[in-house]
VOBA-1610 file (N, C-alpha, C; in pm, whole numbers, padded with zeros to 5 digits, always signed):
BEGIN
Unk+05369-00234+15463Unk+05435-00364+15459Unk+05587-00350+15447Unk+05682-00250+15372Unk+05741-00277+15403Unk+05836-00185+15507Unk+05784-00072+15611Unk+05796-00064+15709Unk+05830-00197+15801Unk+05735-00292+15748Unk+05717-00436+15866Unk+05841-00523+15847Unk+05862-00514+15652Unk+06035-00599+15625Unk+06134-00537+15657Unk+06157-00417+15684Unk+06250-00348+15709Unk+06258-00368+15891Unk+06166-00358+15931Unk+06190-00374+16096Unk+06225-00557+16138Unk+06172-00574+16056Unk+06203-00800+16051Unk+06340-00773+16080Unk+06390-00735+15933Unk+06536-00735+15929Unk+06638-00662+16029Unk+06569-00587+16055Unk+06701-00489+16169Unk+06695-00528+16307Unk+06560-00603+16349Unk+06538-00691+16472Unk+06656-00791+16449Unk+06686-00883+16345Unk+06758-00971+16323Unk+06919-00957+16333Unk+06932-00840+16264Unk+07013-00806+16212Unk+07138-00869+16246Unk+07146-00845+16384Unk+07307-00922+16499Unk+07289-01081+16445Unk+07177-01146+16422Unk+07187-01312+16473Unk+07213-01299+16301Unk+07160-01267+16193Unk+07180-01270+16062Unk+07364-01219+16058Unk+07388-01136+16118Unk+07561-01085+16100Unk+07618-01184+16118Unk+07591-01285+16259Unk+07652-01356+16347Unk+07678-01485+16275Unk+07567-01539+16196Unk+07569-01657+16100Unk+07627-01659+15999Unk+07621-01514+15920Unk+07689-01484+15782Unk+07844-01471+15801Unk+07923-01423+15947Unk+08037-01436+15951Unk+08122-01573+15994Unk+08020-01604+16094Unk+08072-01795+16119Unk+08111-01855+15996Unk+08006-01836+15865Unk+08026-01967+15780Unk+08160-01900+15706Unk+08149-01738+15675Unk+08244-01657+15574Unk+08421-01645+15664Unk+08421-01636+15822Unk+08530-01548+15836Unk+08551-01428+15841Unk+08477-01386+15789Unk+08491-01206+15767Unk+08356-01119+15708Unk+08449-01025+15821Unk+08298-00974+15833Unk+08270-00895+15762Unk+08358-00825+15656Unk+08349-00715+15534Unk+08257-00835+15405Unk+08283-00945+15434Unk+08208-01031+15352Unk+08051-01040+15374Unk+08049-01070+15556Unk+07923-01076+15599Unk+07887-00946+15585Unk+07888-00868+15596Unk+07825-00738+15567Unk+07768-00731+15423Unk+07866-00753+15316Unk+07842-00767+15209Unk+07695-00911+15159Unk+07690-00994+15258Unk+07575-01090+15224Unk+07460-01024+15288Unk+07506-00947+15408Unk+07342-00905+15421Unk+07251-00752+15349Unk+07415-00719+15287Unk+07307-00619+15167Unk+07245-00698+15050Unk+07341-00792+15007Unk+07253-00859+14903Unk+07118-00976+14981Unk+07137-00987+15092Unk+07037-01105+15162Unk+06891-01025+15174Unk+06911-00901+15207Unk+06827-00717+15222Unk+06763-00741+15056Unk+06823-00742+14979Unk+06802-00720+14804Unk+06694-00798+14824Unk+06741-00927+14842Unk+06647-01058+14822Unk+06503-01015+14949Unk+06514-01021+15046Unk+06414-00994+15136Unk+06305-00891+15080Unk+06371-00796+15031Unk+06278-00702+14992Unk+06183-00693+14906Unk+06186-00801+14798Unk+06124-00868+14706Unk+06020-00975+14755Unk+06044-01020+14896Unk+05928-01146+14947Unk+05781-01103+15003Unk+05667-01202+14932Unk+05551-01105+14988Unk+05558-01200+15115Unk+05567-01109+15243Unk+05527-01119+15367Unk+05483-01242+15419Unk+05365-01244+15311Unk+05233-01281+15380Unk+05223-01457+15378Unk+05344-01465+15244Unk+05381-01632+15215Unk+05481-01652+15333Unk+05504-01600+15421Unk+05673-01620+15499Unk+05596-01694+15657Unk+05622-01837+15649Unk+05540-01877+15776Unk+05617-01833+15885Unk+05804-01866+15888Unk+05828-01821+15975Unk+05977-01742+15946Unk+05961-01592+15999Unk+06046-01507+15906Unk+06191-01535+15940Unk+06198-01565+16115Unk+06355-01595+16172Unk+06406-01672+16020Unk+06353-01836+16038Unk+06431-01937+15974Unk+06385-01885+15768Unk+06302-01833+15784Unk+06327-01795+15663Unk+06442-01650+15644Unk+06477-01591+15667Unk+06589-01497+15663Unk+06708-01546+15665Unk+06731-01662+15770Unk+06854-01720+15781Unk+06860-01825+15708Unk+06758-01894+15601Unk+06802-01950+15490Unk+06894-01861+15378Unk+06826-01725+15398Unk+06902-01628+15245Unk+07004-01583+15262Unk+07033-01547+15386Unk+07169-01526+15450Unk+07295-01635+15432Unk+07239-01797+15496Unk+07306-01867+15478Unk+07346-01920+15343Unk+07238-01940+15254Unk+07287-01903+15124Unk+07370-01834+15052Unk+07354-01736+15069Unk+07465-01631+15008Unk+07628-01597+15100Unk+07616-01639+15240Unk+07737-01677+15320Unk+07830-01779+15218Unk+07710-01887+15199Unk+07782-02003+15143Unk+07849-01975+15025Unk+07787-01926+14900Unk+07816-01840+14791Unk+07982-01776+14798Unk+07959-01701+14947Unk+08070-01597+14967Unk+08169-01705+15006Unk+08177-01794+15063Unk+08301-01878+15144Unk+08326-01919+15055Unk+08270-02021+14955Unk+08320-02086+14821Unk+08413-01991+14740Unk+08353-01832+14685Unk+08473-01772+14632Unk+08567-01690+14721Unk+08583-01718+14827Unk+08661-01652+14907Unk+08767-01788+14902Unk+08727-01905+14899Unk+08820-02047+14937Unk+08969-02028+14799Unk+08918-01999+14685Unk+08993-01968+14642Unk+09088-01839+14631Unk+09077-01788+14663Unk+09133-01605+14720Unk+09255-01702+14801Unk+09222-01780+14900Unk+09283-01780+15023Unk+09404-01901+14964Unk+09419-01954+14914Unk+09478-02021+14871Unk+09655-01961+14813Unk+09654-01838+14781Unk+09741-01718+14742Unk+09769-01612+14816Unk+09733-01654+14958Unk+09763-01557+15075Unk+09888-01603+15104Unk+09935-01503+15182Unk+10087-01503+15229Unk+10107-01450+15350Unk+10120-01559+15384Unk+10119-01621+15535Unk+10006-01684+15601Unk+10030-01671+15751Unk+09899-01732+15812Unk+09754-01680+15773Unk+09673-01704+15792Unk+09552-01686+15732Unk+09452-01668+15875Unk+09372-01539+15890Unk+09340-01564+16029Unk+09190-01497+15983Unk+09067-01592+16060Unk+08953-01481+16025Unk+08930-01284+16054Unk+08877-01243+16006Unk+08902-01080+16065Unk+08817-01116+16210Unk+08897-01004+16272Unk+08889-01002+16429Unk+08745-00886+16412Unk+08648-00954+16536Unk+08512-00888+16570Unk+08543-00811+16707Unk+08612-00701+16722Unk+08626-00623+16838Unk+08474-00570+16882Unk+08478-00617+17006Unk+08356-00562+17085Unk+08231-00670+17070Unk+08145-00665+17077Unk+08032-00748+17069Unk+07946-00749+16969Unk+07864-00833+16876Unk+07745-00799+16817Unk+07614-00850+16885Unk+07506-00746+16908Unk+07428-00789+16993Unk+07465-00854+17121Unk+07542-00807+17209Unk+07606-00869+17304Unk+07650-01014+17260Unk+07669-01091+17199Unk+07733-01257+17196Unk+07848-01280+17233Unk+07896-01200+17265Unk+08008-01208+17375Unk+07968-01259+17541Unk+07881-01213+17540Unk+07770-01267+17687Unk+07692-01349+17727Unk+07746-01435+17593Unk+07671-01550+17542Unk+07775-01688+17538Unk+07766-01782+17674Unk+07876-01856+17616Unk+07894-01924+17481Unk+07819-02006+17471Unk+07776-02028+17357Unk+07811-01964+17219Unk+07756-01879+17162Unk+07760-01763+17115Unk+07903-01686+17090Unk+07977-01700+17238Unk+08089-01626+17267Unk+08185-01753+17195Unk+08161-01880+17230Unk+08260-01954+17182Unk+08256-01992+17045Unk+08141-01979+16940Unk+08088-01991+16814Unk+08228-01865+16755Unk+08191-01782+16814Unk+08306-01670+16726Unk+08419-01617+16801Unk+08508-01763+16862Unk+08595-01757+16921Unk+08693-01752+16758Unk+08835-01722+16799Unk+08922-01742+16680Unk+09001-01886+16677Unk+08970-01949+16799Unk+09046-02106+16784Unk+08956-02189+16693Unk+08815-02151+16749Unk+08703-02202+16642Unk+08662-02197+16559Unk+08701-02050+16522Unk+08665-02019+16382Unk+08770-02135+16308Unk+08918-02112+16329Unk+09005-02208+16292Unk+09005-02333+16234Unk+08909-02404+16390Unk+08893-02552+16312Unk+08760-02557+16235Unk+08635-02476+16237Unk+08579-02418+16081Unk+08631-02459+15984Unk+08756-02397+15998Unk+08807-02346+15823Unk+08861-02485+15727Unk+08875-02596+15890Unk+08892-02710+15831Unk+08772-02798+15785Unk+08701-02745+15774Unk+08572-02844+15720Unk+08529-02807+15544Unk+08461-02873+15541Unk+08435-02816+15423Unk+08347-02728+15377Unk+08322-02609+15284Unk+08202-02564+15310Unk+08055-02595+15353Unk+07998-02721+15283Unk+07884-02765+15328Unk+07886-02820+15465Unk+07983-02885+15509Unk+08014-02908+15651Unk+07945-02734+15781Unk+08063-02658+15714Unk+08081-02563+15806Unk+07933-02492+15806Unk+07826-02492+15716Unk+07723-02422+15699Unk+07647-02537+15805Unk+07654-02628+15793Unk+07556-02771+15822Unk+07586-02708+16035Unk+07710-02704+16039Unk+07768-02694+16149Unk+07704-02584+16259Unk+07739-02475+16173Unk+07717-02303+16210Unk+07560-02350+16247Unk+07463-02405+16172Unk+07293-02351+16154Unk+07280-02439+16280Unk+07337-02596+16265Unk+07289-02684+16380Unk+07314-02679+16511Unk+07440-02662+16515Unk+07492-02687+16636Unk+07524-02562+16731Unk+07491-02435+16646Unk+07533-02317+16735Unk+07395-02260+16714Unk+07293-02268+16582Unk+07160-02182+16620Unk+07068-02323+16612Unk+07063-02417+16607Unk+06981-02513+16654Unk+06866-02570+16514Unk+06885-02504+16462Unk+06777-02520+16333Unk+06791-02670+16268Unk+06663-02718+16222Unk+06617-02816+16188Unk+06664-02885+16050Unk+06663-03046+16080Unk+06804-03077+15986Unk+06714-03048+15857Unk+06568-03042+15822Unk+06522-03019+15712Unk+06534-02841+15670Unk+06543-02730+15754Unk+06537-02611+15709Unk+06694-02586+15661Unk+06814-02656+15690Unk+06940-02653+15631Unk+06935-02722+15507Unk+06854-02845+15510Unk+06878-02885+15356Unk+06820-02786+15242Unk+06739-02736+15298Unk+06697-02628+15193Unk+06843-02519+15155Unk+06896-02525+15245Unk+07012-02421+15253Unk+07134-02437+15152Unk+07156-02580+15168Unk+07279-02686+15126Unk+07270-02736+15009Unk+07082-02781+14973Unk+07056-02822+14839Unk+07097-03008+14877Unk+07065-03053+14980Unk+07071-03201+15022Unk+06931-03266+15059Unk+06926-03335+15066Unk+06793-03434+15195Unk+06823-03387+15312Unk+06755-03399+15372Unk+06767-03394+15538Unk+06861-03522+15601Unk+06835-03630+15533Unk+06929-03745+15575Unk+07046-03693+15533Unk+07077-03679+15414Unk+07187-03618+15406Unk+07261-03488+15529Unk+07198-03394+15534Unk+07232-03306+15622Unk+07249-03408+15745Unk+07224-03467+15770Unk+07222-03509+15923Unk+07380-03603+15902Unk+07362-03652+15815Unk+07492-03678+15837Unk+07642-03602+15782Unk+07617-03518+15734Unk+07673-03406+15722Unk+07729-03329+15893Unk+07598-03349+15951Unk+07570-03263+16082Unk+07686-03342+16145Unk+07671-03445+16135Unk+07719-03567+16237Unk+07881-03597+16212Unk+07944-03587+16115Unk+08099-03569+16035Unk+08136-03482+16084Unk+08066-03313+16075Unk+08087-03182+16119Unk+08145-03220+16230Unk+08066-03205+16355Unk+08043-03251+16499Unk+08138-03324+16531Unk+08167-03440+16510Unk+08249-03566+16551Unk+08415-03461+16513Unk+08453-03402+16351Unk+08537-03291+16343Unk+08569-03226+16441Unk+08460-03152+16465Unk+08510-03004+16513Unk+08536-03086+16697Unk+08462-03164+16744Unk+08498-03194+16895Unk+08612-03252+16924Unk+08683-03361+16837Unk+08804-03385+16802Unk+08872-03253+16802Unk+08875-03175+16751Unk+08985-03068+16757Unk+08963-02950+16850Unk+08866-02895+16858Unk+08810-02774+16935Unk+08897-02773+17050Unk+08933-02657+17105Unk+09003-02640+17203Unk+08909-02642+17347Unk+08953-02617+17458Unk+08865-02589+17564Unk+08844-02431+17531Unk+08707-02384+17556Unk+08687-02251+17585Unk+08667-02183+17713Unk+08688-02069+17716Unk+08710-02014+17861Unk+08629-01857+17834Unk+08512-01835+17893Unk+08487-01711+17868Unk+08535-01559+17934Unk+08530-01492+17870Unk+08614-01362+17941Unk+08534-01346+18036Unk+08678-01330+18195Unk+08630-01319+18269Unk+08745-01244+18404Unk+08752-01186+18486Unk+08839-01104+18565Unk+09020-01204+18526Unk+08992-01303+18551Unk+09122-01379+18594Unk+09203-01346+18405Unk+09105-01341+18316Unk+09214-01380+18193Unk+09222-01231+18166Unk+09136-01111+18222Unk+09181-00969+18184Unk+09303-00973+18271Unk+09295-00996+18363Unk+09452-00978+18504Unk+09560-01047+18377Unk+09517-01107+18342Unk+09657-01240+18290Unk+09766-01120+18146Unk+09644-01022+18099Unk+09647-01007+17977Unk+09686-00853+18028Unk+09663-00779+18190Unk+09746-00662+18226Unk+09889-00715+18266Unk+09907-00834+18320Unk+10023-00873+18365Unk+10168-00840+18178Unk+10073-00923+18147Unk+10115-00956+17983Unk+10195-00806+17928Unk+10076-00724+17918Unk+10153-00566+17884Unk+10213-00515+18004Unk+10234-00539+18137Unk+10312-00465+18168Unk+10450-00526+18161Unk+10442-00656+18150Unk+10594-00767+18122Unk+10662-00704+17992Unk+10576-00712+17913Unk+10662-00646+17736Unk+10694-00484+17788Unk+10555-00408+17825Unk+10651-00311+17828Unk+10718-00237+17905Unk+10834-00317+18017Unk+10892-00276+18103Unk+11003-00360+18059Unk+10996-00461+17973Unk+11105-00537+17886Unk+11207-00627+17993Unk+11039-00678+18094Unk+11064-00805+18218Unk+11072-00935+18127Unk+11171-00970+18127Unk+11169-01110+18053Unk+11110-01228+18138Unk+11175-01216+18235Unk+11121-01327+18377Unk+10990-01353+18413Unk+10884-01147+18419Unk+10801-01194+18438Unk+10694-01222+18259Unk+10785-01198+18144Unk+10683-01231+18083Unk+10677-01373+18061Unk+10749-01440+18096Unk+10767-01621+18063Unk+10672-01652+18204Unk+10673-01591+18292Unk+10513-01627+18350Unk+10420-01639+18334Unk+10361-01545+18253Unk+10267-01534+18211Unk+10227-01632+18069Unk+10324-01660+18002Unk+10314-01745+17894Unk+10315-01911+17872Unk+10242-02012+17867Unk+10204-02125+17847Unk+10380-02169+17776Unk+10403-02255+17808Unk+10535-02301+17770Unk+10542-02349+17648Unk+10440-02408+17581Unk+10371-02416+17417Unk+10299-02322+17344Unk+10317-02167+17382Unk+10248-02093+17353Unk+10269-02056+17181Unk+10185-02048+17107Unk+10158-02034+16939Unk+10151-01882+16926Unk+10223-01740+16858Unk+10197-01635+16801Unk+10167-01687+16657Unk+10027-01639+16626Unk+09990-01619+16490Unk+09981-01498+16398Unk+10041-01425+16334Unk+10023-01294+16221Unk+09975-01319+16107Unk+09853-01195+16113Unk+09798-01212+15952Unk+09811-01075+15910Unk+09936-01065+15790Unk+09927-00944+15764Unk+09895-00953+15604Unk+09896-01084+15545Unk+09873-01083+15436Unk+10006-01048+15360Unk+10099-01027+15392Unk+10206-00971+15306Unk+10223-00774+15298Unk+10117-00743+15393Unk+10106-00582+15345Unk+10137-00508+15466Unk+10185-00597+15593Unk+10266-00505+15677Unk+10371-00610+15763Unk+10435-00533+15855Unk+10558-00634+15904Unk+10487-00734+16027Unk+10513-00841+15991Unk+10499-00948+16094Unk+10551-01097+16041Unk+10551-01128+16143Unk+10627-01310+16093Unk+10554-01399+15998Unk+10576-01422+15889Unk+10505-01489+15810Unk+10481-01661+15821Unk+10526-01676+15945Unk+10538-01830+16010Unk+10479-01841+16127Unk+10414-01957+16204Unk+10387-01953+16306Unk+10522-01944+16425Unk+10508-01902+16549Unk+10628-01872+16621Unk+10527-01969+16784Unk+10659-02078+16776Unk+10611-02169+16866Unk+10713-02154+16974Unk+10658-02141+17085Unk+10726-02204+17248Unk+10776-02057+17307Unk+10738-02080+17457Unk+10781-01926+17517Unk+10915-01846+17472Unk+11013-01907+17438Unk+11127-01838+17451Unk+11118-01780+17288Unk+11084-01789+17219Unk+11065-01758+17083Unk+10983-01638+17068Unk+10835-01681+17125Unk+10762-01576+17150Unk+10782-01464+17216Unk+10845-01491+17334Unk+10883-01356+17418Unk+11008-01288+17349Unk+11070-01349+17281Unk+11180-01283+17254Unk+11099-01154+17110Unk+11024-01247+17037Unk+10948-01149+16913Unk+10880-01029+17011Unk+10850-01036+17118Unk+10751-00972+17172Unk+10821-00842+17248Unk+10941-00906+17301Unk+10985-00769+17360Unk+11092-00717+17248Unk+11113-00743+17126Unk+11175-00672+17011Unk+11086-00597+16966Unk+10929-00632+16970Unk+10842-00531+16895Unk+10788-00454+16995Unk+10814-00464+17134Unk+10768-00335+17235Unk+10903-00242+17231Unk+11027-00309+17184Unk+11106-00172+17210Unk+11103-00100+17084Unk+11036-00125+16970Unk+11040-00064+16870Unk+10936+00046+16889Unk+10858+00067+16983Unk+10725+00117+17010Unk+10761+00276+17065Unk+10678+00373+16966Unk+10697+00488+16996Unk+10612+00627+17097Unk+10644+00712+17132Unk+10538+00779+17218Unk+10394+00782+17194Unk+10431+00740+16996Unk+10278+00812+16949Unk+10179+00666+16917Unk+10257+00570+17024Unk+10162+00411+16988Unk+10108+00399+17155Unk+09943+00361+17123Unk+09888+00304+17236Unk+09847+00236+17253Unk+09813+00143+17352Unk+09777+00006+17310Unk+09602-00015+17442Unk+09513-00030+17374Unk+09362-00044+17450Unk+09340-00166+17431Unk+09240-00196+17559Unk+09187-00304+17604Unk+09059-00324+17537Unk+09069-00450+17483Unk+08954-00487+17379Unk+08888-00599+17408Unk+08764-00620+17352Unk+08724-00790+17382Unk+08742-00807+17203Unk+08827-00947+17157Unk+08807-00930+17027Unk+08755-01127+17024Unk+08680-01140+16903Unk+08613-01274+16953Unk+08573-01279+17055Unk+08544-01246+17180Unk+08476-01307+17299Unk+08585-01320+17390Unk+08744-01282+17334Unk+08874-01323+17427Unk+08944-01158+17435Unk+09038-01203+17546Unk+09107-01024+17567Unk+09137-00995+17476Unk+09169-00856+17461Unk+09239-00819+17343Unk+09323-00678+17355Unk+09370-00633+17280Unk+09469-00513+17232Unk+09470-00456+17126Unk+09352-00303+17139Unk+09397-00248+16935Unk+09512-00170+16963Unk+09614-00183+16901Unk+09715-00067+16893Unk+09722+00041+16797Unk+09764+00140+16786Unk+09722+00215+16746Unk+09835+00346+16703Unk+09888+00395+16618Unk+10027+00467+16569Unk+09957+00612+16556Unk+09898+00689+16658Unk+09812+00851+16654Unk+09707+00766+16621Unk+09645+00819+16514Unk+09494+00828+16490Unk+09491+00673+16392Unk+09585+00627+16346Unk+09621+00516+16270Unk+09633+00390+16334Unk+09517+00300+16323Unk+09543+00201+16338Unk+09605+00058+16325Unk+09721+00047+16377Unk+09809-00060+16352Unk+09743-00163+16348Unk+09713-00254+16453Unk+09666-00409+16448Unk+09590-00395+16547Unk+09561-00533+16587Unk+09457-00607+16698Unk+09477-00737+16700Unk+09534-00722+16847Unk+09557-00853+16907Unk+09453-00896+17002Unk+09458-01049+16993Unk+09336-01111+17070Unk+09474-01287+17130Unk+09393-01284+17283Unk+09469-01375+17354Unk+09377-01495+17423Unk+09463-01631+17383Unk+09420-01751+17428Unk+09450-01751+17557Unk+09368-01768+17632Unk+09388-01786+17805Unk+09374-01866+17857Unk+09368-01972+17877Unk+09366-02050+17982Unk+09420-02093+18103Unk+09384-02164+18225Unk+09470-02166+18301Unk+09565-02053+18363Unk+09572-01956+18372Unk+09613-01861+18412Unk+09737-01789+18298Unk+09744-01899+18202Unk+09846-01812+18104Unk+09785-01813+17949Unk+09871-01757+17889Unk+09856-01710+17701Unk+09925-01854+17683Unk+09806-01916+17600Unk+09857-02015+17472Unk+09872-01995+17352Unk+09760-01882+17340Unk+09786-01833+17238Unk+09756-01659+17178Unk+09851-01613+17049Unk+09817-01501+17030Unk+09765-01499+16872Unk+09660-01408+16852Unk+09627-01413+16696Unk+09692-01224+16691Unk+09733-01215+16630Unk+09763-01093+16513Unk+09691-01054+16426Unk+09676-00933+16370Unk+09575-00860+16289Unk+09666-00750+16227Unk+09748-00762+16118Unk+09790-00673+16118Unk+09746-00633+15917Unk+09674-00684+15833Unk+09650-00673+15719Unk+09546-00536+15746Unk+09565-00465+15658Unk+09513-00323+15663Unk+09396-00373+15612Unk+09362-00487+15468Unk+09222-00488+15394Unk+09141-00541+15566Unk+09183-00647+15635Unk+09114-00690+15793Unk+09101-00613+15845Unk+09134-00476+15921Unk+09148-00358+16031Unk+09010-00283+15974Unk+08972-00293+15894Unk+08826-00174+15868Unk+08713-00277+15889Unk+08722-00373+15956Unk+08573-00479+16016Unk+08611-00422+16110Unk+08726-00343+16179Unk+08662-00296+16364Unk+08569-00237+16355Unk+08550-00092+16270Unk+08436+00008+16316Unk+08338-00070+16195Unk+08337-00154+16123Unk+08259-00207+16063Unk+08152-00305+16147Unk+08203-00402+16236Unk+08105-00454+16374Unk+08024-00386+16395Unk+08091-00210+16460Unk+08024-00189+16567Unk+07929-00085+16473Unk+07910-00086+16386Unk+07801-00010+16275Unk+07646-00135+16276Unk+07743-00285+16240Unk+07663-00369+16189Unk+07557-00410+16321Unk+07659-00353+16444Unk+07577-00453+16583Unk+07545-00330+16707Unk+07464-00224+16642Unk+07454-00142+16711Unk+07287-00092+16729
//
């Protein structure tokens, strides 16, 4: 038997990661709910479990929720922008997943962060894994009427704000080689091509490495930050092609040391937007993903 809980769980494992980081942001957190979600599982007899999917992703979502509540206060004493940790590469392919791909986009995670916790849990279970407004109230500790209108606040939220999504696809990798070869050939002309004329740079370094502790709005602002930090760039920095959220991306990299990870808003043929990754405690969810979704 528990050969049988142990294989439940690792069958799951990606869609349990995938839920625990939607509601948390981060995935050193979600990782952290599904060892304790594992604790709890391991203790259930089997044989009471009618159905194991939605029962797993009640304990998960539980303890997600747990984790976002004391994480809400953490975040409150951050310094600067505040950005979820970046998911380089795929879990369980959901990158291949529009759906899926746009659930753990970083514009979305974003307007997430504006809801409230019970919102964002109500949100994550319904509207991206489909589950039933009574198996969330178990989750939330509400009625089902309640949840539903919970569901329905969420929803009406997040569509109001949500951006358009665009899944990775040839035209926004081209957009995003154009992009590095503009910075680093230190083309000003052609990098304002490539850039949305309202384009947003976001940095999250937390205070623990160099980046703008403000948002940096409109092409000429941006490009100008952008080709100051490519000429600062030395023989021993490289910069790879990433999928991070489901959108292009860039880990850079100082030798064997990993600097940051950038991920780019595409639409329409240009960058609206850029998220930054440059907090060292964020940079150890890269090889942390690809452990969790392998």
């Amino acid at each position: 038997m528990s050969d049988e809980r142990a294989r439940v769980f690792d069958d799951l494992r990606p869609l349990l990661f995938t839920i625990a980081y939607e509601i948390t942001g981060s995935a050193v957190d979600a990782d952290d709910v599904l060892q304790e979600s594992w604790l709890r599982w391991s203790g259930v007899d089997l044989a009471t479990v009618a159905h194991q999917r939605a029962y797993l992703a009640q304990i998960v979502s539980r303890q997600a929720l747990n984790a976002l509540r004391a994480a809400s206060r953490r975040r409150e004493e951050y310094v600067g922008p505040w950005l979820p940790e970046p998911l380089v590469g795929s879990v369980g392919d959901i990158a291949d997943d529009v759906v899926l791909g746009e659930s753990v986009s970083m514009a979305l995670l974003l307007v997430l962060e504006t809801l409230s916790p019970a919102e964002r849990v109500v949100f994550v279970l319904r509207e991206v894994f489909g589950f039933e407004h009574a198996e969330i109230a178990e989750v939330v500790g509400r009625s089902p009427a309640a949840v539903r209108q919970l569901a329905h606040r969420a929803r009406e939220h997040v569509q109001a704000r949500r951006p358009r999504f665009e899944p990775v696809g040839d035209d926004a990798a081209r957009v995003v080689e154009e992009f590095v070869r503009a910075a680093g050939s230190g083309d000003l002309d052609a990098l304002l091509r490539v850039l949305d004329p309202d384009v947003v740079w976001l940095s999250d370094s937390g205070g623990k490495a160099s980046a703008p502790r403000r948002p940096l709005r409109g092409a000429a602002e941006v490009a100008r930050f952008i080709l100051g930090t490519f000429r600062k760039a030395t023989p021993r920095h490289s910069f790879r092609a990433a999928t991070v959220n489901g959108a292009p991306g860039i880990v850079l990299r100082d030798g064997d040391r990993l600097e940051g990870v950038f991920s780019f808003d595409v639409r329409d043929g240009r960058i609206v937007g850029f998220y930054g990754f440059r907090n060292p405690d964020k940079l150890g969810s890269v090889d942390l993903v690809r452990r969790v979704g392998r």
